[in-house]
DSSP file (Angstrom, degrees, kcal/mol; ACC not computed):
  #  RESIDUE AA STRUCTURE BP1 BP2  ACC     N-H-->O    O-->H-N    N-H-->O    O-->H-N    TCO  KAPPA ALPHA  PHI   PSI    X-CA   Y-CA   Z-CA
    1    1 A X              0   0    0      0, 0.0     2,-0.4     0, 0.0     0, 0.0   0.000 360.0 360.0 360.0 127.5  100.5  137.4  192.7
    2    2 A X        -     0   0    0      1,-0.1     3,-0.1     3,-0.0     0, 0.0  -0.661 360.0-174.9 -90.6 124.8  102.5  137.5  189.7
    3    3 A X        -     0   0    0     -2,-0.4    -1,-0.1     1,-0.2     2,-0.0   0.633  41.7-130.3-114.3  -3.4  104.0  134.0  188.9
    4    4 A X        -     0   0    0      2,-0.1     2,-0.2     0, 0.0    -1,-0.2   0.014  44.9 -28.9  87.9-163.2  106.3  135.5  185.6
    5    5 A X        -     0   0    0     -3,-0.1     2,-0.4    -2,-0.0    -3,-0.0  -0.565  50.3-143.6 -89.6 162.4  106.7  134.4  182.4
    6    6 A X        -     0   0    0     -2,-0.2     2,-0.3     2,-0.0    -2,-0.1  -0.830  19.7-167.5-101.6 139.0  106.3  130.7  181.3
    7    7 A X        -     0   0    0     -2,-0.4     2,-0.3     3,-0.0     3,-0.0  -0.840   3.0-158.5-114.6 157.6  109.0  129.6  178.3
    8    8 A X        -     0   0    0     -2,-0.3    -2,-0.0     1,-0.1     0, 0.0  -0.977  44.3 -73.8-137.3 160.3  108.6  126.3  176.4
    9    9 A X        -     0   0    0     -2,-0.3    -1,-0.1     2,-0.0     0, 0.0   0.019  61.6 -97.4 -62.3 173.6  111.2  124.7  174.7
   10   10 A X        -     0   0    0      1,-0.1     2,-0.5    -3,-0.0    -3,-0.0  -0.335  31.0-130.8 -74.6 167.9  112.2  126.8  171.0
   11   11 A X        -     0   0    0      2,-0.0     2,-0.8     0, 0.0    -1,-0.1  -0.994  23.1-152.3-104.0 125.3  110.5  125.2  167.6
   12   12 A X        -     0   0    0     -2,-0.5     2,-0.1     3,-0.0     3,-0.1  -0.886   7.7-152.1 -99.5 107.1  113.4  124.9  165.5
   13   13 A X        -     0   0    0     -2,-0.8     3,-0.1     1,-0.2    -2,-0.0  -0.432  34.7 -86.4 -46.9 142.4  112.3  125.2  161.7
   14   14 A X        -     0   0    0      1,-0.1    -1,-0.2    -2,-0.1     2,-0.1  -0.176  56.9-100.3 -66.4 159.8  114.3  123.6  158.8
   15   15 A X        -     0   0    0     -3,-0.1     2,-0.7     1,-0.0    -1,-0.1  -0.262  36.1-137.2 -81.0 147.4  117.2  126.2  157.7
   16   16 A X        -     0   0    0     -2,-0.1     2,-0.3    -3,-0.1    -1,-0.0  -0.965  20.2-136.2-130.7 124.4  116.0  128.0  154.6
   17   17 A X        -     0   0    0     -2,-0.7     2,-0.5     2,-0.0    -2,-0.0  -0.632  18.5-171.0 -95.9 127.2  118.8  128.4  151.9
   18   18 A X        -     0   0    0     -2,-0.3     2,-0.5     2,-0.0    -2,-0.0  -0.891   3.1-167.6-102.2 147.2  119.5  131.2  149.9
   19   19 A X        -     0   0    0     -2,-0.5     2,-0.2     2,-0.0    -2,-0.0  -0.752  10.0-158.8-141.5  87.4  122.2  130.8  146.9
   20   20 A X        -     0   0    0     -2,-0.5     2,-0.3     0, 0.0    -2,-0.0  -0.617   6.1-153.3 -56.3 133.7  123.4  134.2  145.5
   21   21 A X        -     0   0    0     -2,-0.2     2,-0.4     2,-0.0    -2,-0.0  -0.805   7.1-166.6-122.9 152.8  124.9  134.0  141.8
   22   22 A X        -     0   0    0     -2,-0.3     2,-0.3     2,-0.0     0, 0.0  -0.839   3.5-164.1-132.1 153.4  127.4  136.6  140.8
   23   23 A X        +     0   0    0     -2,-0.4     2,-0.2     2,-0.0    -2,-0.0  -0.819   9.7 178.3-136.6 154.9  128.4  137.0  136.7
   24   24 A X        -     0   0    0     -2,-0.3     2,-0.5     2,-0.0    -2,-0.0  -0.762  18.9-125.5-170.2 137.5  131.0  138.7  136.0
   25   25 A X        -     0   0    0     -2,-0.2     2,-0.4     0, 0.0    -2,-0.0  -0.862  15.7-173.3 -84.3  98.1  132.7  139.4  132.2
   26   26 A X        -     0   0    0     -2,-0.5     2,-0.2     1,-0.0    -2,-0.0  -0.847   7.3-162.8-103.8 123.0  136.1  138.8  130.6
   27   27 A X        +     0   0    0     -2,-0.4     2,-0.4     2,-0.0    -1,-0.0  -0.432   9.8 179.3 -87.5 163.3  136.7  140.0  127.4
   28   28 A X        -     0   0    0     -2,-0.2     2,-0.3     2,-0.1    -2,-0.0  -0.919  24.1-138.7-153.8 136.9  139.9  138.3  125.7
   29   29 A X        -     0   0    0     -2,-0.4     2,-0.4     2,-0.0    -2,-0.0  -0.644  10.2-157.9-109.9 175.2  140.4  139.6  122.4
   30   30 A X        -     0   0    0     -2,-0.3     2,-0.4     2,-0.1    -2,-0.1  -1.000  14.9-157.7-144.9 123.3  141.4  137.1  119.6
   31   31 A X        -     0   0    0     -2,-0.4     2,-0.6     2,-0.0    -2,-0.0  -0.980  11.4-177.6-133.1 123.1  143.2  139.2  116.6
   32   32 A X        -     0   0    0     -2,-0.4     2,-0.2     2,-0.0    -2,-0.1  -0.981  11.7-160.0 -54.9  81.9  143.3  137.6  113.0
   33   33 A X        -     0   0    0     -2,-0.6     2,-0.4     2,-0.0    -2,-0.0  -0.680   2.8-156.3-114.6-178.7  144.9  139.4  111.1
   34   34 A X        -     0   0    0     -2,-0.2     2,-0.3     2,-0.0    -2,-0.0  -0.950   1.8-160.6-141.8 129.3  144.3  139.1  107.0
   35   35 A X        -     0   0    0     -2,-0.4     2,-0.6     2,-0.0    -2,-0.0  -0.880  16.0-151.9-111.0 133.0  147.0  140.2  104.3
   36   36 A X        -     0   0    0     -2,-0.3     2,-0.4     2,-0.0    -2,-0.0  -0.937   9.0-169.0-106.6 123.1  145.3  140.7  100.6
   37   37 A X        -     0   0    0     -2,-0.6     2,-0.4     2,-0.0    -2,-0.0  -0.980   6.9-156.4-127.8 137.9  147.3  140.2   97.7
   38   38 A X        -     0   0    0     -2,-0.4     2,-0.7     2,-0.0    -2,-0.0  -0.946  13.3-178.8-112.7 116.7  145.8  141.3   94.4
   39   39 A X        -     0   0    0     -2,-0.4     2,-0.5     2,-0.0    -2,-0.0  -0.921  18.5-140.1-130.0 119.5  147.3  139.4   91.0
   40   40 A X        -     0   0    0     -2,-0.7     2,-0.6     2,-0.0    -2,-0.0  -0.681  13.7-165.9 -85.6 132.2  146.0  140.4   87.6
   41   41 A X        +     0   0    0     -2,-0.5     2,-0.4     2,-0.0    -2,-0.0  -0.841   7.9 176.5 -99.1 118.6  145.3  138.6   85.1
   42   42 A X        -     0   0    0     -2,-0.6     2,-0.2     2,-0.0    -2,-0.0  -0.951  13.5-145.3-143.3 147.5  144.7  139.4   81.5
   43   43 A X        -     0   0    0     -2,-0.4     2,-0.4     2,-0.0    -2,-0.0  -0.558  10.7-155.2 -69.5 125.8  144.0  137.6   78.4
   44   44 A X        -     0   0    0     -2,-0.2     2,-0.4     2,-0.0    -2,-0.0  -0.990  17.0-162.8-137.7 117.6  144.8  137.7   74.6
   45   45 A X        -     0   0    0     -2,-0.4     2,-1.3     2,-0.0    -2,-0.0  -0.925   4.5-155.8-116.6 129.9  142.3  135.9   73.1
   46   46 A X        -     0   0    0     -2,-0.4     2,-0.6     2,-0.0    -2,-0.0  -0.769  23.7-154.8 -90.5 102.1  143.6  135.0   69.1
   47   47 A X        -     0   0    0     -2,-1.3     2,-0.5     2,-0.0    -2,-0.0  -0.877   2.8-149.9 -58.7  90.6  140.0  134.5   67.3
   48   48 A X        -     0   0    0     -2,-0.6     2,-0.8     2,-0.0    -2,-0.0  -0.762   8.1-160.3 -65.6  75.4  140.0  132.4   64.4
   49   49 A X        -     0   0    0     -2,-0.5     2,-0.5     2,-0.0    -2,-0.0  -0.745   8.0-174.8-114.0 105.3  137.5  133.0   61.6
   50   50 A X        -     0   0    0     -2,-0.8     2,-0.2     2,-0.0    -2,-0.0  -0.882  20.9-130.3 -58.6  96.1  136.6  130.5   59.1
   51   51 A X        +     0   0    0     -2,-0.5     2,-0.4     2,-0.0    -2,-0.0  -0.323  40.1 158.4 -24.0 106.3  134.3  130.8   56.0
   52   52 A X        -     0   0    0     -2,-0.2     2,-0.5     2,-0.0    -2,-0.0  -0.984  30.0-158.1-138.7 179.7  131.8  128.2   55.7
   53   53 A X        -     0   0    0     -2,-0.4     2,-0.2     2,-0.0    -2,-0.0  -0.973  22.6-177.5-132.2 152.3  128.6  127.4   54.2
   54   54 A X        -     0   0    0     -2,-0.5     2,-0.2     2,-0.0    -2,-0.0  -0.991  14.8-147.6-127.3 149.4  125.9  124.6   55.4
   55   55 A X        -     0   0    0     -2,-0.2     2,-0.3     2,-0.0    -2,-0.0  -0.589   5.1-170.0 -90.0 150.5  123.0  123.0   54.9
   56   56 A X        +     0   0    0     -2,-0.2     2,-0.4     2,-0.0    -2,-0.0  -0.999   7.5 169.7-140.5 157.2  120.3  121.5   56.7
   57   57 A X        -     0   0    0     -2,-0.3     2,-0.3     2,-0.0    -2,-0.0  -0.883  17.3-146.4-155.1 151.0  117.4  119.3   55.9
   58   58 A X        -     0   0    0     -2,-0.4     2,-0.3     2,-0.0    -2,-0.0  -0.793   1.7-153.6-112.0 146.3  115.0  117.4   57.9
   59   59 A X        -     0   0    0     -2,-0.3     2,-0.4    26,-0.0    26,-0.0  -0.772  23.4-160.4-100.4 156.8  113.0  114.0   57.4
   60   60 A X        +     0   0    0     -2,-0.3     2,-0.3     2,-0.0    26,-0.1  -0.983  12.7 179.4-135.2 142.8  109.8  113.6   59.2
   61   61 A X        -     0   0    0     -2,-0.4     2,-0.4    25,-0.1    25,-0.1  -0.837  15.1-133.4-122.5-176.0  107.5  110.9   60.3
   62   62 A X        -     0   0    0     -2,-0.3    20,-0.6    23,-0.2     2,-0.3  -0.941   5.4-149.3-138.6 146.2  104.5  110.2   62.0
   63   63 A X  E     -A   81   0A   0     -2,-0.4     2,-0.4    18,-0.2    18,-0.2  -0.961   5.7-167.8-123.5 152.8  103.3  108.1   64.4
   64   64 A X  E     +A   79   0A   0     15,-0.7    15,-1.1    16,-0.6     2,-0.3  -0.998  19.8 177.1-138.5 111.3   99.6  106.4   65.1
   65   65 A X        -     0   0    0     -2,-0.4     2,-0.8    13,-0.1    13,-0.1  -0.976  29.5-132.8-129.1 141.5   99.6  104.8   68.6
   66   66 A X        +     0   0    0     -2,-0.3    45,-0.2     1,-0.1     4,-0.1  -0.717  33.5 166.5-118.6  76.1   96.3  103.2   69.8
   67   67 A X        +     0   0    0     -2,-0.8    -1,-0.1     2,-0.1     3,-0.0   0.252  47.7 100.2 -55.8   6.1   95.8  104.7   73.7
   68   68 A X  S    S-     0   0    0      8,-0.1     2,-0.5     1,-0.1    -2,-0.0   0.307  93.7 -71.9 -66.8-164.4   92.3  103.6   73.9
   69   69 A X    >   -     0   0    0      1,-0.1     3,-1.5    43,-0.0     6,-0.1  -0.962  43.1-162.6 -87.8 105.5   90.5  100.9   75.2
   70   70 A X  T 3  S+     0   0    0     -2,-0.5    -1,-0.1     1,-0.4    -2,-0.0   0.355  90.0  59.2-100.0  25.8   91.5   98.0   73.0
   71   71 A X  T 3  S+     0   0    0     41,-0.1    -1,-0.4     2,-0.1     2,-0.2  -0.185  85.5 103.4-106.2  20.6   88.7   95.9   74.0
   72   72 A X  S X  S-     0   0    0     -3,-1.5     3,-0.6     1,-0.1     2,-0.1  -0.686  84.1-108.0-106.5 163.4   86.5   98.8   72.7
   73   73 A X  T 3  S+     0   0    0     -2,-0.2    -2,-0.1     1,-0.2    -1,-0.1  -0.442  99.2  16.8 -94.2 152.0   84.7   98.0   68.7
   74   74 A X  T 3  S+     0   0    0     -2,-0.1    -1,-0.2     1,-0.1     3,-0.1   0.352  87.2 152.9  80.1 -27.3   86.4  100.0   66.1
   75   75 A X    <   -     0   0    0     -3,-0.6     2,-0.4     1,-0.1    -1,-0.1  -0.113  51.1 -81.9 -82.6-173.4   89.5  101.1   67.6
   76   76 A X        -     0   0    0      1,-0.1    -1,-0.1   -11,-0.1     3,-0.1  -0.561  40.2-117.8 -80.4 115.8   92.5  101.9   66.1
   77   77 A X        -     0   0    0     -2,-0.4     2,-0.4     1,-0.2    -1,-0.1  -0.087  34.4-113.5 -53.4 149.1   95.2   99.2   65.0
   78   78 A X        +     0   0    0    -13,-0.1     2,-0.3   -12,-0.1    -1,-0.2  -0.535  52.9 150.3 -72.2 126.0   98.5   99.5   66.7
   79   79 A X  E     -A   64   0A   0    -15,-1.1   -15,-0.7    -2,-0.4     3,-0.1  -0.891  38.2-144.7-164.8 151.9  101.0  100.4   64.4
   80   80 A X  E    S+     0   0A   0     -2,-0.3   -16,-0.6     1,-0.3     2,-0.3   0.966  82.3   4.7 -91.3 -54.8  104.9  102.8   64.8
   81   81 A X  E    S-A   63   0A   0    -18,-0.2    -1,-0.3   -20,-0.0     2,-0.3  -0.995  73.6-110.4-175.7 143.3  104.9  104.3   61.7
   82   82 A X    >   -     0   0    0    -20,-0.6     3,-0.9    -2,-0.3   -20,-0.2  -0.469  47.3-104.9 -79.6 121.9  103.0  104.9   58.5
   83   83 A X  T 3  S+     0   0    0     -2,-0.3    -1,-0.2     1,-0.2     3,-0.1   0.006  98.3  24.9  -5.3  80.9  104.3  103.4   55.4
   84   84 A X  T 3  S+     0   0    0      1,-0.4     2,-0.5    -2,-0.1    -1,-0.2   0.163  98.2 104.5 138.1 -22.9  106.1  105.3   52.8
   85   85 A X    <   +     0   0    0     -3,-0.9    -1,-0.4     5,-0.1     2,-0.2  -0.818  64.7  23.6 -93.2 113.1  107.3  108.2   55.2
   86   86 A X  S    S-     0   0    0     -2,-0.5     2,-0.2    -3,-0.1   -25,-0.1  -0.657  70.9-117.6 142.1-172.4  110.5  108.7   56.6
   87   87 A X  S >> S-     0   0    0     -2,-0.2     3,-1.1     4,-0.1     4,-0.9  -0.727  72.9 -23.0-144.3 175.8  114.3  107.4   55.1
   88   88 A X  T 34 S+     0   0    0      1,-0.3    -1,-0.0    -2,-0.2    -2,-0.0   0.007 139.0  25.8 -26.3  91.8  116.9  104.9   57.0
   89   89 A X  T 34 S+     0   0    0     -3,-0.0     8,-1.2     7,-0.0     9,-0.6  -0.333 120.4  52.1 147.6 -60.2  116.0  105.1   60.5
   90   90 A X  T <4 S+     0   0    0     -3,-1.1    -2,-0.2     7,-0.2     3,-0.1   0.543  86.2  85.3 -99.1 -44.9  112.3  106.2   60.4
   91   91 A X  S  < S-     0   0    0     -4,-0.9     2,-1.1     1,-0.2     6,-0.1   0.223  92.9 -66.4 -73.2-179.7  110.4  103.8   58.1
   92   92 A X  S    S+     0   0    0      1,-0.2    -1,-0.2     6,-0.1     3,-0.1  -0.615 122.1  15.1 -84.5 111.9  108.9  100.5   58.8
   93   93 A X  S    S+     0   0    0     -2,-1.1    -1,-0.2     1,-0.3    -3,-0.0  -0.217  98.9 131.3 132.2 -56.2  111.6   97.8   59.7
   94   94 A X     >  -     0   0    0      3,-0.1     4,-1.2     1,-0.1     3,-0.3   0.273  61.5-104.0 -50.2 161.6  114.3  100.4   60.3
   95   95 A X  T  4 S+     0   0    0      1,-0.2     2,-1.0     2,-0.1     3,-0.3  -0.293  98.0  28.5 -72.5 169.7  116.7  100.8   63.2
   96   96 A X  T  4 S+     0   0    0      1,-0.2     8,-1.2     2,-0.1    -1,-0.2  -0.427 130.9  10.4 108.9 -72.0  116.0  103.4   65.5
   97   97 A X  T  4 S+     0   0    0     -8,-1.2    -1,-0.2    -2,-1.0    -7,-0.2   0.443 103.3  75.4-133.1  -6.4  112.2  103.9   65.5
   98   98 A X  S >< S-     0   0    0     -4,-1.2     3,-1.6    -9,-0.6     2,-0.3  -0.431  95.4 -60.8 -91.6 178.3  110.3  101.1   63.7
   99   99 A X  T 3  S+     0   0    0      1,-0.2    -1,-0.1    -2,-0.1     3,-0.1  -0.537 122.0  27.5 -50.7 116.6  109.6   97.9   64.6
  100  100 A X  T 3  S+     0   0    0      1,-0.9    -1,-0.2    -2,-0.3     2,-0.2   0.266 103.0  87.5 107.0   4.0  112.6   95.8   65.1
  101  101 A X  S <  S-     0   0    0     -3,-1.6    -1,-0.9    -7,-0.3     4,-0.2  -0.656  83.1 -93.3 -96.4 167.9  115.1   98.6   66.2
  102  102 A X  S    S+     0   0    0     -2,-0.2     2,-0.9    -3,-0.1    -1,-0.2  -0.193  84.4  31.3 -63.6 174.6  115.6   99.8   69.3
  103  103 A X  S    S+     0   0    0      1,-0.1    -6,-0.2    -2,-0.1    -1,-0.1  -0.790 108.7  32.1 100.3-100.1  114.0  102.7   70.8
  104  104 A X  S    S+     0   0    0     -8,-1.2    -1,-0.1    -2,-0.9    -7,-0.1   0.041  82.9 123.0-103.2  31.6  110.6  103.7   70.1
  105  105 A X  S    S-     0   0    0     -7,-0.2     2,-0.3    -4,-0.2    -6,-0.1  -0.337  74.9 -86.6 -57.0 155.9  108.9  100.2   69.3
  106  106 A X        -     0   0    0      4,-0.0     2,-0.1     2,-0.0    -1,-0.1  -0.609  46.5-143.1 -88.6 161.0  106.1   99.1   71.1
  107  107 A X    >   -     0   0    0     -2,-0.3     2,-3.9     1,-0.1     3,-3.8  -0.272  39.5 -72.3 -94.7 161.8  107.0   97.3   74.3
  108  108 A X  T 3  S+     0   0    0      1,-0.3    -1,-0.1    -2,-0.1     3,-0.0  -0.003 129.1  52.2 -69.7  35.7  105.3   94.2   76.1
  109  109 A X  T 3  S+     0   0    0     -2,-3.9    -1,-0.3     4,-0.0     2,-0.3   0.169  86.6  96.2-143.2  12.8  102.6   96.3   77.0
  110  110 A X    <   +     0   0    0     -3,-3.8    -4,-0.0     2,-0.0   -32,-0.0  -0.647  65.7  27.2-109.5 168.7  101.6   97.7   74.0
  111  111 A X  S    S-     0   0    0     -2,-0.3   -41,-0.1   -45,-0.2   -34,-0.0  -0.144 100.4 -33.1  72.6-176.6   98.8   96.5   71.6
  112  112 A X        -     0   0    0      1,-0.1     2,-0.5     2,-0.1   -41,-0.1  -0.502  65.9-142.2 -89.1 169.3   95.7   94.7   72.0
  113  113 A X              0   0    0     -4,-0.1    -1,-0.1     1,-0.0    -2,-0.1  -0.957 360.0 360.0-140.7 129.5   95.9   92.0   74.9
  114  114 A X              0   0    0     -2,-0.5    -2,-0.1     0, 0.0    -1,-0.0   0.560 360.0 360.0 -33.7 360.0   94.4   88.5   75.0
């Protein structure tokens, strides 16, 4: 005896999305256009020639600076520049570079220290 088919109610699954993307291109054109103007320039240069004669002459000094240890026996006394050498500017005393100008004197950290 054939009793047919049996049905049960459907299983409905959640809906499953698809999302198609499309591109599409538009050109737009963008026109700049550029005028050159060329202006020349030239120069007349008046050169000026002078005779002269000069001289030069240079004074030199020396310096003896004590970079050592100055707790070490022996070393060398601090002192800016050697006696006898050098003209206004240079010499012992003078402005510039000896003791009691500016510039190359020694500084509160130079010499031996208590």
């Amino acid at each position: 005896m054939y009793l047919g088919t049996n049905f049960t109610p459907p299983v409905i699954h959640p809906t499953n999305q698809i999302v198609n993307h499309t591109f599409s291109t538009t050109v737009v054109p963008h026109i700049h256009p550029t005028h050159v103007t060329t202006v020349n320039h030239h120069m007349y240069q008046h050169k000026h020639y002078c005779c002269e004669t000069a001289s030069c002459c240079e004074d030199v000094c020396s310096q003896h600076i004590n970079c050592c240890n100055p707790c070490a026996p022996g070393g060398m006394p601090v002192a800016n520049a050697m006696p006898g050498f050098g003209g206004p500017g240079f010499g012992m005393g003078g402005p510039g570079f000896g003791p009691g100008g500016p510039g190359f004197a020694p500084g509160p950290f130079m010499g031996p220290r208590p």
